[in-house]
C-alpha positions, 0 to 999 in steps of 0.5 A: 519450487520457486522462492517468491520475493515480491510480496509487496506486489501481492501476497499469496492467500493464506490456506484459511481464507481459502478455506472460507472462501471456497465455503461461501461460494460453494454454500452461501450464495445469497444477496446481502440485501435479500431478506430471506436466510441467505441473504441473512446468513451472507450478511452476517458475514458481511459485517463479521468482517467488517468487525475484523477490519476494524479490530485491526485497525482501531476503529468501529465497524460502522467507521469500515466500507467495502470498496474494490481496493485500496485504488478505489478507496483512494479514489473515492476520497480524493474525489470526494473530498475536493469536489464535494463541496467546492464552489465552482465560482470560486476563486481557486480550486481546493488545495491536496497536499501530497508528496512525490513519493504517492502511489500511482492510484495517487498521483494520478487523481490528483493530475486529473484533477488539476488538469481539469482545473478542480484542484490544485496540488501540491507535492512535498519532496523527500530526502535522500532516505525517502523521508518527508520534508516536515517543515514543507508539509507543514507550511502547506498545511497552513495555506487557507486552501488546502482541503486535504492532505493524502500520504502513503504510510508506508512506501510500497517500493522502499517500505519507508515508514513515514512518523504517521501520528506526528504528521496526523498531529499537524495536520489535525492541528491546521484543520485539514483532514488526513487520508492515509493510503496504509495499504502496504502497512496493514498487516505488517506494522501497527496501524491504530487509528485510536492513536493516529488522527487519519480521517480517512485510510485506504487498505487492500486485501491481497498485500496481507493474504487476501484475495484481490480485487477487495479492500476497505475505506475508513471514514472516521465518525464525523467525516462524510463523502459522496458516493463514488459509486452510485446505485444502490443502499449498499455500504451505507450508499456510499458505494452501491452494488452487491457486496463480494461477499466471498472476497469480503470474508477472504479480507475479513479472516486476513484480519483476523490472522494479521492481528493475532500474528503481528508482533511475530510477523514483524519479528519473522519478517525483519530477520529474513529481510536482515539476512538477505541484506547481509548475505547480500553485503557479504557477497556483492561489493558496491551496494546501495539500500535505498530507503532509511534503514530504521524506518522501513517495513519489516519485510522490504529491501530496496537495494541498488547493485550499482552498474547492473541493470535490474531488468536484466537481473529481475529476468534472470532471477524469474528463469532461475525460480526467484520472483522480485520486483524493480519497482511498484508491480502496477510498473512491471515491464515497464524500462522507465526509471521509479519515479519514488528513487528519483525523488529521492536524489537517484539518477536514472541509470541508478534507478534502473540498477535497484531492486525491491525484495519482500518477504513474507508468508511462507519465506524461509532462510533457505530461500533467503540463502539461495536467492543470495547465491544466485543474486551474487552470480548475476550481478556479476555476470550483469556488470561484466554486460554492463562493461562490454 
């Protein structure tokens, strides 16, 4: 059996939303848009997810849109919102604050559109802990152009949690709207969009035992944008095209379970993760935990075993059964260092020598144990490599 380490990159699908997908393709094949009883029955469950979703996070059914992913919802603000309005004649584009820490779906928006001179970008730095610079931020909150203000919630390669409702509260405070890419949070912390000001948030289904290819956007009441995809009523026309209605229900009942589950998972998660660090401590000298360690998700361990590779040891661990990650998953293969550790003051060699291990559904302390023996005897076969 192999021990599955990367559940920041994805989560397995948990056996109830198989088990309600599998009963829609099978037995409800209709259009959510057709009148008839099919379509009926698939809207209703369209919209009982969409009541799940929203009671995971706080807000109102009519605030939750179905998109593709957290990508396409990242997306569809980003654009939205800094083309949407701008006058072309204008003396400047609109400004985006974001910070060098952004998930690709993010970052590279935000290059595109300073490239094509439709915005301009600007990036706050972290600290060493991968925390943000407040007073930077709020200093670039307060420039007359600045239209908006996206930021990841959680970090998905260190799990570093950044103090949402504070950074909300400024950004509330300067007039400027605020996208939250909550995507690796959903499911792990609380995410509460009564007690966070986010205008809009991003989220994906299979980093909390969803199916992929499905997530959601909230628009908060009062916010609008255009629709990235047109070509249809569906969502309220903010995104044509029928509704997966199976990846929806999957989504929907990942909710469910993430709202009933939350305060164990946090529990569960945090003591595997604590256990795999410690036995780690106690096995591998020198060290280093990327990401300040009272702020991160429950569930994720950056580490560096200074002078291994990580890719040597990443392609040891998968031929002894042991799935990790040394970095985001949309980089996987790839040699160039994280650009999220080289913000945070890493140089690259050290970058290349960190590895991101989450935990989730279905780890136990076995497992955990095991991966450690093993991590131990190729770190120390990897730094004898190394010295060669």
């Amino acid at each position: 059996m192999r021990i599955y380490l990367d559940h920041n990159a994805t989560t397995p699908l948990r056996e109830e939303v198989v088990d309600a997908m599998v009963a829609v393709l099978r037995n409800e094949f209709g259009n959510p848009s057709s009148t008839h009883a099919e379509g009926a029955t698939a809207r209703r469950r369209v919209e009982d997810a969409r009541a799940e979703v929203a009671a995971l996070l706080g807000v109102t059914p009519d605030e939750v849109f179905f998109t593709g992913g957290a990508t396409e919802s990242n997306n569809a603000v980003l654009h939205g919102v800094l083309t949407a309005d701008h006058d072309p004649h204008a003396d400047a584009p609109p400004r985006v604050v974001i910070s060098e820490v952004e998930h690709p779906s993010v970052l590279e928006p935000c290059q595109i559109l300073e490239d094509a001179g439709r915005a301009r970008v600007s990036r706050i730095a972290v600290d060493t802990d991968g925390r943000i610079d407040r007073d930077a931020l709020r200093g670039a909150l307060a420039l007359p152009d600045t239209a908006l203000v996206s930021l990841v919630w959680a970090n998905n390669e260190t799990g570093v949690v950044l103090p949402m409702a504070e950074i909300a509260s400024d950004a509330a405070a300067a007039g400027v709207p605020l996208h939250v890419d909550a995507t690796q949070g959903v499911g792990k912390i609380p995410i509460d969009l009564r007690e966070v000001q986010a205008d809009f948030l991003s989220c994906s289904a299979h980093k909390l035992g969803g199916p992929k290819g499905t997530g959601a956007l909230v628009v908060r009441a009062g916010r609008s944008l255009p629709p990235l995809l047109a070509g249809g009523p569906q969502e309220r026309r903010r995104r044509g095209g029928t509704e997966n209605v199976a990846g929806i229900v999957g989504l929907g009942v990942a909710c469910r379970l993430a709202r009933e589950e939350l305060e164990e998972r946090g529990r569960r998660y945090s003591a595997l993760r604590d256990r795999l660090w410690s036995g780690m401590q106690k096995r591998i000298p020198d060290l280093r935990r990327n990401g300040a360690p009272e702020s991160v998700l429950p569930n994720t361990l950056n580490v560096e075993i200074c002078g291994a590779p990580g890719e040597v040891i990443l392609q040891a661990l998968d031929l002894e059964g042991v799935a990790a990650s040394a970095g985001a998953a949309c980089h996987s293969g790839a040699i160039s260092p994280s650009h999220v550790l080289t913000a945070m003051g890493r140089t690259p060699e050290q970058a290349r020598s960190a590895l991101r291990l989450s935990v989730g559904h279905g780890v136990d302390e076995a497992q955990v144990d095991h991966a450690v023996s093993l991590l131990a005897e190729l770190a120390e076969r990897a730094r004898k490599m190394e010295a060669s």
